[in-house]
C-alpha positions as protocol buffer text, in pm:
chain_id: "A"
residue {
  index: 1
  type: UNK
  ca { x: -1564 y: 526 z: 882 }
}
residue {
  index: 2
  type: UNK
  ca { x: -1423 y: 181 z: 964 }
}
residue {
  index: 3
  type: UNK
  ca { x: -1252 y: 101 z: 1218 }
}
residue {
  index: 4
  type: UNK
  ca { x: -954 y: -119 z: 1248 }
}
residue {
  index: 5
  type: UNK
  ca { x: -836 y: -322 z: 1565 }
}
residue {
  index: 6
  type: UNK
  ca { x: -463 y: -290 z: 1497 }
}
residue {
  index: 7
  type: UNK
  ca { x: -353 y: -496 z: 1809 }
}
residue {
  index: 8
  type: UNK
  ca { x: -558 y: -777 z: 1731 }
}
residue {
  index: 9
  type: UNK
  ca { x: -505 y: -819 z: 1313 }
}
residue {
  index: 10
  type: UNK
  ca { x: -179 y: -708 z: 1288 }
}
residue {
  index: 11
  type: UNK
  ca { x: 51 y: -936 z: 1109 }
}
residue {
  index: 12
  type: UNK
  ca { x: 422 y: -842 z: 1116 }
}
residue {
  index: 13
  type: UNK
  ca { x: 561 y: -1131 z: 955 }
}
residue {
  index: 14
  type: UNK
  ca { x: 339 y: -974 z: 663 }
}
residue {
  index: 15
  type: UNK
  ca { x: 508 y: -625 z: 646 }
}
residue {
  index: 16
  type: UNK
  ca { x: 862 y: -783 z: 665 }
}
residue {
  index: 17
  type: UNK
  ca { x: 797 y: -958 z: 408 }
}
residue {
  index: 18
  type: UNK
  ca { x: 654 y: -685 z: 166 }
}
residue {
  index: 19
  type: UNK
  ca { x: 968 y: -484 z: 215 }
}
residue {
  index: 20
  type: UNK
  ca { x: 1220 y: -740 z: 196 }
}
residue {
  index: 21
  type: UNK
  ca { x: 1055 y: -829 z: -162 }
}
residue {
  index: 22
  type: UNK
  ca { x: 996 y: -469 z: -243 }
}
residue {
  index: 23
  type: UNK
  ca { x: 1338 y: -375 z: -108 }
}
residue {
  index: 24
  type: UNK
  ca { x: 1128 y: -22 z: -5 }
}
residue {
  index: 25
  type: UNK
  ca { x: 1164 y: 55 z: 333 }
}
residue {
  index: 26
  type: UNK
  ca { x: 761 y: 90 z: 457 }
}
residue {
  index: 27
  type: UNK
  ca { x: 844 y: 332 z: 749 }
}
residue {
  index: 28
  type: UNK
  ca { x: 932 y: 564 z: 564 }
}
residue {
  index: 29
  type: UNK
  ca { x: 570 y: 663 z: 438 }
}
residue {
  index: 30
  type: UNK
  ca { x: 388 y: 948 z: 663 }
}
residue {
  index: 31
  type: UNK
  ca { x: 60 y: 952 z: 492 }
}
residue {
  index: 32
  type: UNK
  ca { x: 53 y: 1252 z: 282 }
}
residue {
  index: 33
  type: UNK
  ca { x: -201 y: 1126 z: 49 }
}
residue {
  index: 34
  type: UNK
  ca { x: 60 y: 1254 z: -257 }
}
residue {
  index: 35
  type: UNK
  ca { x: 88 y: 874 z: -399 }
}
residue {
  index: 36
  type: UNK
  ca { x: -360 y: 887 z: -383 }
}
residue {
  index: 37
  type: UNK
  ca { x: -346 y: 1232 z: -541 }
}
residue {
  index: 38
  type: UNK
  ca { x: -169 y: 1166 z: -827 }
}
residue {
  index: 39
  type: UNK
  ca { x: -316 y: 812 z: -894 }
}
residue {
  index: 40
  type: UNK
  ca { x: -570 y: 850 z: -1232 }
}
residue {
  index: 41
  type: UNK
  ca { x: -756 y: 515 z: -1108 }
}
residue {
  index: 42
  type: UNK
  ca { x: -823 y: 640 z: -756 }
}
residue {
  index: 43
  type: UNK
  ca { x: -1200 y: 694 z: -832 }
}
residue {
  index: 44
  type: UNK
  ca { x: -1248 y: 329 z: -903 }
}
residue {
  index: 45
  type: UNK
  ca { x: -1029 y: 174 z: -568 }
}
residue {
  index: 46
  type: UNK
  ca { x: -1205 y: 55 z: -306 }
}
residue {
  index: 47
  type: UNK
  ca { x: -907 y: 187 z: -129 }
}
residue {
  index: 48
  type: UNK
  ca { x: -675 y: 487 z: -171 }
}
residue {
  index: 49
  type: UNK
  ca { x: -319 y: 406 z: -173 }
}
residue {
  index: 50
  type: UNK
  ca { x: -189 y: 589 z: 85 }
}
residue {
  index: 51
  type: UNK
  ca { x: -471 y: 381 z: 294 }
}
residue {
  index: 52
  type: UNK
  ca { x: -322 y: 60 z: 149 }
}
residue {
  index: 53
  type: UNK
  ca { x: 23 y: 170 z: 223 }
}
residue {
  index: 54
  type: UNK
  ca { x: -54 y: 251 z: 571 }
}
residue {
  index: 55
  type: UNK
  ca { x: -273 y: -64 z: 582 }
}
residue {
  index: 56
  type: UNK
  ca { x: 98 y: -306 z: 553 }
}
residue {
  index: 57
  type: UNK
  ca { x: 293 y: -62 z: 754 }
}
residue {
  index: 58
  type: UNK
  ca { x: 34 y: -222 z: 1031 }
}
residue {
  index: 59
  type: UNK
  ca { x: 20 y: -567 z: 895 }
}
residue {
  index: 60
  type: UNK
  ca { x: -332 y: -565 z: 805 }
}
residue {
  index: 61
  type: UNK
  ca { x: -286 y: -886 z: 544 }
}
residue {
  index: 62
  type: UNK
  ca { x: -660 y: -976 z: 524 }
}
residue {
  index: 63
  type: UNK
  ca { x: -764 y: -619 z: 425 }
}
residue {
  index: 64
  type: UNK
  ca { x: -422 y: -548 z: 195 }
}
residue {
  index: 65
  type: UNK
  ca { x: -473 y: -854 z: -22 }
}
residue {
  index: 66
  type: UNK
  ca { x: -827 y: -883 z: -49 }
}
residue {
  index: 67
  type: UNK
  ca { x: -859 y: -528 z: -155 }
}
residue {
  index: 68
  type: UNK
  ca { x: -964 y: -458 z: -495 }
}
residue {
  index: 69
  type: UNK
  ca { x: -705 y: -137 z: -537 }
}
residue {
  index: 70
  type: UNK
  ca { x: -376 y: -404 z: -566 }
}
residue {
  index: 71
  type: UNK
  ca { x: -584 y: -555 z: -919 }
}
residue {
  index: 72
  type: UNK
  ca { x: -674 y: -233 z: -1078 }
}
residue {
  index: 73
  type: UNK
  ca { x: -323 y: -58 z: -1039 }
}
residue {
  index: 74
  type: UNK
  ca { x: -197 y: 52 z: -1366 }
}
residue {
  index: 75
  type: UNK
  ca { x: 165 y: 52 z: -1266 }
}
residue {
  index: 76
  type: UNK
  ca { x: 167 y: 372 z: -1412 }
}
residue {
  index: 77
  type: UNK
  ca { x: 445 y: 486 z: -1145 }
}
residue {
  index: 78
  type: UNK
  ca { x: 209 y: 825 z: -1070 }
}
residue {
  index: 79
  type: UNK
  ca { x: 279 y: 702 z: -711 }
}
residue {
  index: 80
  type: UNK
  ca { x: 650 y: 664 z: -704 }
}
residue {
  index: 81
  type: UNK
  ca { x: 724 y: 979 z: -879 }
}
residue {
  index: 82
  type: UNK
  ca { x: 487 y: 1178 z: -633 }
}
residue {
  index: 83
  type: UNK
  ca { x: 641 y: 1024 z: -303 }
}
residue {
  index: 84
  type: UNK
  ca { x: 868 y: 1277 z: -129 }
}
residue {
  index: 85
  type: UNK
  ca { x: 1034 y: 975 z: 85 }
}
residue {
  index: 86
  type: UNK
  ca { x: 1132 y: 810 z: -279 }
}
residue {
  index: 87
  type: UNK
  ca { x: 946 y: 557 z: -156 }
}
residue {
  index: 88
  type: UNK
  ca { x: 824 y: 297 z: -481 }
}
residue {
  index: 89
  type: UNK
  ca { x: 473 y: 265 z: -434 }
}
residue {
  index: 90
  type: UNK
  ca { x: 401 y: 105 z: -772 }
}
residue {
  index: 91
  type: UNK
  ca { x: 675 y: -161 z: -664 }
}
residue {
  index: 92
  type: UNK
  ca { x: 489 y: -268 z: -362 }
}
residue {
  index: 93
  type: UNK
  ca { x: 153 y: -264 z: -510 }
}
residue {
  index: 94
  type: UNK
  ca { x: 277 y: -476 z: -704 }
}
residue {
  index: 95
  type: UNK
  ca { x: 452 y: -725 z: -467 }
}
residue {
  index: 96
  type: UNK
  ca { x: 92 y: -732 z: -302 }
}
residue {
  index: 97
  type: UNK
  ca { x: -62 y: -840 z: -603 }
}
residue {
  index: 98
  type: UNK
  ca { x: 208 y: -1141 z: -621 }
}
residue {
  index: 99
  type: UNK
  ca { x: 152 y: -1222 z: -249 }
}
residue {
  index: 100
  type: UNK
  ca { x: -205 y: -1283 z: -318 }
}
């Protein structure tokens, strides 16, 4: 398991600026792995999206963007219609892959 130093890489300019592009409000995601569940390319990520997710909630901008997971998303909106908060994952995973 990896750990990650969140008071030392965190980058908040770098989660403002996901939601303000993805107009989704990042807080509101809890982690309940439903968005990773439903996603049919999960096997091939080198990070689930609920990890991802939680990865800009806590500015991690080196990790987010350089992560293989943003390229192979599908868009396929599994995510978004999973999310009990509403929240649209497909949206921001795709605002990431812009951003980098």
């Amino acid at each position: 398991m990896e750990v990650i130093n969140l008071t030392e890489s965190a980058d908040r300019s770098f989660t403002d600026q996901v939601r303000q592009e993805s107009g989704q409000d990042l807080a509101q995601c809890y982690q309940c792995g439903n968005c990773t569940a439903g996603c049919p390319l999960s096997a091939d990520f080198d990070r689930p999206v609920h990890q991802i997710m939680r990865l800009t909630q806590a500015g991690i901008k080196d990790q987010v963007l350089g992560s293989r997971s943003i390229w192979l998303c599908a868009t396929c909106e599994s995510c978004t219609t999973r999310c009990p908060n509403n929240i649209d994952v497909a949206r921001i995973m795709d605002v990431l892959r812009h951003m980098a």
